[in-house]
C-alpha positions as CSV (number, residue, x, y, z in Angstrom):
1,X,112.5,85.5,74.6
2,X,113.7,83.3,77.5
3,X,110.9,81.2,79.1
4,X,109.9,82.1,82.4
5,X,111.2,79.8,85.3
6,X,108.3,78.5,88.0
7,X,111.2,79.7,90.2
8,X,110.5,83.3,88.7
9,X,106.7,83.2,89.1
10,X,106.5,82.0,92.6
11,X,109.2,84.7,94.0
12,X,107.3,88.1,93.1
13,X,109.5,90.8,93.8
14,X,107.6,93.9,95.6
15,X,107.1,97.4,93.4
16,X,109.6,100.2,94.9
17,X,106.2,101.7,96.1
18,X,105.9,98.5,98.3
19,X,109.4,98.7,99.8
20,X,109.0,102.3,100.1
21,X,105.5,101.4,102.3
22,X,106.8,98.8,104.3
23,X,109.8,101.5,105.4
24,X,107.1,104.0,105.9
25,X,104.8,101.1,108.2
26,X,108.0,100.1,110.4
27,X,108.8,103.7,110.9
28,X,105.3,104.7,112.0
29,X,105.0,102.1,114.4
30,X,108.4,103.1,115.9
31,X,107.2,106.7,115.7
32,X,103.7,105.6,117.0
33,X,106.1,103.4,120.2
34,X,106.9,107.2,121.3
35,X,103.2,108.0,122.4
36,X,102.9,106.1,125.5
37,X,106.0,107.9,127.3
38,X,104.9,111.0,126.3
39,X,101.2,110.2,127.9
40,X,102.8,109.4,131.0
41,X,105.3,112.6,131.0
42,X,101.9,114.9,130.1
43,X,101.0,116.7,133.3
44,X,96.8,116.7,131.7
45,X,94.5,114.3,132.0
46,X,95.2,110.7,129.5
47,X,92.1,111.5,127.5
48,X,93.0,115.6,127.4
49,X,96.4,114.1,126.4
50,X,95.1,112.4,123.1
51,X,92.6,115.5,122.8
52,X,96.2,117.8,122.6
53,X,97.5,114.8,120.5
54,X,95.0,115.7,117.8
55,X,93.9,119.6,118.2
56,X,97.8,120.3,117.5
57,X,98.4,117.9,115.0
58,X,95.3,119.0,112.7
59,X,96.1,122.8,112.1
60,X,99.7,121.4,110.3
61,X,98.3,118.5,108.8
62,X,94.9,120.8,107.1
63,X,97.8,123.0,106.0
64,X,100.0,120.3,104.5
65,X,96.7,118.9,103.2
66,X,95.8,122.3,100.7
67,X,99.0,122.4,100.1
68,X,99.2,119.4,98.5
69,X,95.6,118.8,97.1
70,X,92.9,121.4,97.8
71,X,90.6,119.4,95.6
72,X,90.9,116.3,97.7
73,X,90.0,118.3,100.6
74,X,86.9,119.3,98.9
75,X,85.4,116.3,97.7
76,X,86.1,114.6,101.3
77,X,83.1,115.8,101.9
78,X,81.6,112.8,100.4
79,X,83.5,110.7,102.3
80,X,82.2,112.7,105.3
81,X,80.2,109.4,106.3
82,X,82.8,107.4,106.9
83,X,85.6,109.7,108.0
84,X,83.4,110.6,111.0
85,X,83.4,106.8,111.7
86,X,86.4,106.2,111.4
87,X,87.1,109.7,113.7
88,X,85.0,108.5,116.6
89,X,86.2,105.2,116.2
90,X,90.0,106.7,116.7
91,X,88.8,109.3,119.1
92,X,87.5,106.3,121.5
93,X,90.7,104.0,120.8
94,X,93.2,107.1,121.8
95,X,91.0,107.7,125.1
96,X,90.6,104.1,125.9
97,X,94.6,103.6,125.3
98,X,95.5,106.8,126.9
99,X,93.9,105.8,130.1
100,X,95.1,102.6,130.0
101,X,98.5,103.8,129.5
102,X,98.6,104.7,132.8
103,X,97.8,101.6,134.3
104,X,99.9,99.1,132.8
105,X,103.8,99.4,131.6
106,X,105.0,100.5,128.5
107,X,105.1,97.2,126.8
108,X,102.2,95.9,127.8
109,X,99.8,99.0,126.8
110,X,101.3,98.7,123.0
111,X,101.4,95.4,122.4
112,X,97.4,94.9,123.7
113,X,96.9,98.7,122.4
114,X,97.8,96.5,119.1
115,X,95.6,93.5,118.7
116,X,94.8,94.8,115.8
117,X,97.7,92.3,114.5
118,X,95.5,89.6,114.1
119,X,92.2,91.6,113.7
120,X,93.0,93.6,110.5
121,X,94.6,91.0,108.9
122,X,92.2,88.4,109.2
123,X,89.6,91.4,107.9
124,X,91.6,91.4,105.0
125,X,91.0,87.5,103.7
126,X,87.7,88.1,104.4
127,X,87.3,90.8,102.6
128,X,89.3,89.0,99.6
129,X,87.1,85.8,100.2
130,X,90.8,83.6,100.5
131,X,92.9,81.5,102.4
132,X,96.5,82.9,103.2
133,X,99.2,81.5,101.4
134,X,102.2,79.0,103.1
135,X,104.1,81.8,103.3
136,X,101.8,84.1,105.0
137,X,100.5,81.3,107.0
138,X,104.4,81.0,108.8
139,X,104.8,84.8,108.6
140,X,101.3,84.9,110.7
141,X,102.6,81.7,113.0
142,X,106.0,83.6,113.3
143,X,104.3,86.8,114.7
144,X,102.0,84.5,117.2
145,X,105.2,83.0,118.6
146,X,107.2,86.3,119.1
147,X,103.9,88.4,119.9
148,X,103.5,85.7,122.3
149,X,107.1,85.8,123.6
150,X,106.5,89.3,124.2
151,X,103.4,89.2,125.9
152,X,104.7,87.1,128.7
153,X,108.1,88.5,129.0
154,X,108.3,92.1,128.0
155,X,105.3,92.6,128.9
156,X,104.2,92.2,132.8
157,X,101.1,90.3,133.4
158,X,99.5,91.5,136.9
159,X,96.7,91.3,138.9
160,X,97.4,95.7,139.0
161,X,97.5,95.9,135.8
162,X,94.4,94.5,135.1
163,X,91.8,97.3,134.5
164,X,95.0,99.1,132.4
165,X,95.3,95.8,130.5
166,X,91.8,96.0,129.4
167,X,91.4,99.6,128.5
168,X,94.1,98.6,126.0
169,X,92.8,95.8,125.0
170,X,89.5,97.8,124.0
171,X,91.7,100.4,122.1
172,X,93.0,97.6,119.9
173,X,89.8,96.7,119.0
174,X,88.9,100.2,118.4
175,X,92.1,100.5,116.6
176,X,91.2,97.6,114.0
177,X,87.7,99.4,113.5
178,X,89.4,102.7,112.6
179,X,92.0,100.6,110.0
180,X,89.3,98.9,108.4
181,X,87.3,101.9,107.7
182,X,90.4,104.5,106.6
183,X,91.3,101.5,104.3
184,X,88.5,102.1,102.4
185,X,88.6,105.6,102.6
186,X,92.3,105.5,101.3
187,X,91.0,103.7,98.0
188,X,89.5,107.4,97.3
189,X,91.7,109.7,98.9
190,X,95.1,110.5,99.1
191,X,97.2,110.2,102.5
192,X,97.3,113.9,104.1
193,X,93.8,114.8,103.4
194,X,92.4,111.6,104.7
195,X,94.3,111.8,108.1
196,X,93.5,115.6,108.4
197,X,89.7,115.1,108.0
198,X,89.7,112.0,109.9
199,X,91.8,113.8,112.7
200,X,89.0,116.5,112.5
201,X,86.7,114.1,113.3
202,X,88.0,112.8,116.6
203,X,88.6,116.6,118.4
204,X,85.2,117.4,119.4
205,X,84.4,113.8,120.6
206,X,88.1,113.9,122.8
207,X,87.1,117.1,124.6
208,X,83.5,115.5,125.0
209,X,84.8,112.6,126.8
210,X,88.0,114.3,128.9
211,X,85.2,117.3,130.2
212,X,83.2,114.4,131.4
213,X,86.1,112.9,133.3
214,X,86.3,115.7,134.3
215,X,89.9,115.8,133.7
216,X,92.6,118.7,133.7
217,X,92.9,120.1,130.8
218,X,95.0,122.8,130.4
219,X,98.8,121.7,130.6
220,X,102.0,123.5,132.2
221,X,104.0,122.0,130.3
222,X,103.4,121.7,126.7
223,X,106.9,119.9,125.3
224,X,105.2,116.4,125.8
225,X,102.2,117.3,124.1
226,X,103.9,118.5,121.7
227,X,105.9,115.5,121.0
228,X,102.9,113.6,120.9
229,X,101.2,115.9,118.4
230,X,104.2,115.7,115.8
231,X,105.6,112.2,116.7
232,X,102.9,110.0,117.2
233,X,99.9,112.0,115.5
234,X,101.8,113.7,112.0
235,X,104.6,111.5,111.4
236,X,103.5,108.4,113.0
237,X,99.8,107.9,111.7
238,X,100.8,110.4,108.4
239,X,103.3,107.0,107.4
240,X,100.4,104.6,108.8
241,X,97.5,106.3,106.9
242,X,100.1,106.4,104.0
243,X,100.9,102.5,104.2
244,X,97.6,101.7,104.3
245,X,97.3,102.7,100.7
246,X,99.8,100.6,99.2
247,X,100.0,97.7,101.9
248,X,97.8,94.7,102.5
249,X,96.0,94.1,106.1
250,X,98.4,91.6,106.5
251,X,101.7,93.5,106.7
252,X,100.1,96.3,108.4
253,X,98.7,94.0,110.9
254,X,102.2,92.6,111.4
255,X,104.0,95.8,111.2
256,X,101.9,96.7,115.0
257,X,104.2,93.8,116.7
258,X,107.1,96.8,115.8
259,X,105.7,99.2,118.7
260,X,105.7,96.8,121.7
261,X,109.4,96.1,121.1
262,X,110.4,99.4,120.8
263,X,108.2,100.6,123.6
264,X,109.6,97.6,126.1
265,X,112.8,99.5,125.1
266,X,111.8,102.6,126.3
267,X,110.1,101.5,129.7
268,X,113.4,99.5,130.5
269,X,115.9,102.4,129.4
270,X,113.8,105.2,131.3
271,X,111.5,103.3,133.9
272,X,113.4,100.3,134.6
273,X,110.7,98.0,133.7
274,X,112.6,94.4,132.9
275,X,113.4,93.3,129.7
276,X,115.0,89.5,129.0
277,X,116.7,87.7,126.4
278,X,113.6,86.5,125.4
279,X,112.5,89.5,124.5
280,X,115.4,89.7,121.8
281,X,113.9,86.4,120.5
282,X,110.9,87.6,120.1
283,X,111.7,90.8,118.3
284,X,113.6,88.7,115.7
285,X,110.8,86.6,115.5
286,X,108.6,89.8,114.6
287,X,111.1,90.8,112.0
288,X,110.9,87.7,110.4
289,X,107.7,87.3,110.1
290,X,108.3,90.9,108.6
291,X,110.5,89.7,106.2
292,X,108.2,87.0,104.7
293,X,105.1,88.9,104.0
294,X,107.2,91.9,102.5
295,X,108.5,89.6,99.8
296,X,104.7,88.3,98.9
297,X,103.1,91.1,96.3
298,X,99.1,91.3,97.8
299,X,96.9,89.7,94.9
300,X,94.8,92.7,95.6
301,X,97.7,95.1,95.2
């Protein structure tokens, strides 16, 4: 048997689930980059707009759900503790983001919508009790830089924007709560059932929170919502809640920088709003950042 090279041992290369997760995080966070546009094109209230988000959504993904595992559906029940936390916790995030949405741009509601980038994954080495490693320390100051490089180019810091600013902020918080929690329900139960109950979960506190806003409720038009039901809710959290699985905090923490780049896209293609070279600078300083951590195999995984 040939001996094994330090080389060898220091270069892990990830499982094909991994790769197959870390396609299935980039694409739910470009999926996910959709749900602000659609929020502005909704002709409802924001929060009635994440309450249609998820009452649409949960019919096809309780289906899909049975479909694939009745059982797991059954013994969520004991879970039932923490997949009303981690409900609320999302129900509050998507009203707190949708109402922020409408006060700031595009770019700047995802990428503060998103500050779970730093909180999940520094959740995750305290949850494993350890330092990151030199590689995920560069991949963590890479994603500063560009999420930095974002923030003050893409992304338009204002005096107007401030109260929309904050509202996202507060979702990203929320956001990191909701992560930490379907994390651990994840170690238990498979993808579909854990979004579908989860999902559940946030429609009655939604309704609760739009009726006291006293919002509209009832659309005209139903194509955005619908977009938002099946783009954002079933295929971009169904490949989030499905990468939380197989991923570590770290790379899904990173993976989040994905949406305010695609989302400055969108707000310059369709509302003008500016976008620089800096901004491509920043994007490949995301991807890089990417690029490291996908190469490191989670001790934990």
């Amino acid at each position: 048997m040939q001996p094994v090279s330090r080389e060898t041992k220091a270069m892990p290369v990830p499982s094909s689930s991994s790769r197959g997760a870390i396609v299935a995080v980039i694409a739910a966070n470009v999926a996910l980059a959709f749900g602000p546009w659609f929020v502005r094109l909704a002709d409802t209230g924001p929060v009635a707009a994440a309450f249609w988000r998820i009452a649409l959504a949960v019919p096809v993904l309780l289906a899909a759900a049975a479909w694939v595992d009745r059982g797991a559906l059954r013994r969520g029940r004991l879970l039932w503790p923490a997949l009303l936390v981690a409900g609320v916790a999302f129900a509050l995030d998507l009203g707190s983001w949708h109402v922020g949405i409408l006060g700031t741009t595009l770019a700047n509601s995802t990428l503060f919508g998103n500050c779970a980038v730093l909180i999940f994954p520094v959740y995750g080495f305290l949850a494993m009790r350890r330092w990151p490693t030199r590689a995920q320390g560069a991949a963590l100051a890479l994603a500063a830089i560009g999420g930095a490089v974002l923030l003050g180019r893409s992304a338009e810091l204002s005096p107007r924007h401030l109260a929309g600013d904050l509202f996202c902020l507060l979702a990203g918080v929320l956001y990191a709560v909701y992560f930490i929690v379907m994390a651990r329900v994840r170690r238990e139960m498979p993808p579909l059932p854990a979004l579908a109950l989860s999902s559940l979960a946030s429609l009655l506190p939604l309704l609760l929170i739009a009726l006291a806003l006293g919002e509209t409720i009832m659309p005209t038009d139903w194509t955005p919502l619908l977009g938002l039901a099946l783009v954002s809710q079933i295929v971009g959290q169904g490949l989030m809640i499905y990468a939380l699985g197989h991923l570590s905090p770290l790379v899904i923490g990173l993976a989040l920088l994905v949406q305010p780049v695609v989302a400055g896209t969108i707000g310059w293609s369709v509302y003008g709003e500016a976008l620089t070279p800096l901004d491509a600078v920043g994007a490949l300083l995301v991807a890089a950042a990417l690029a490291i951590v996908s190469t490191q195999r989670s001790p934990d995984r």
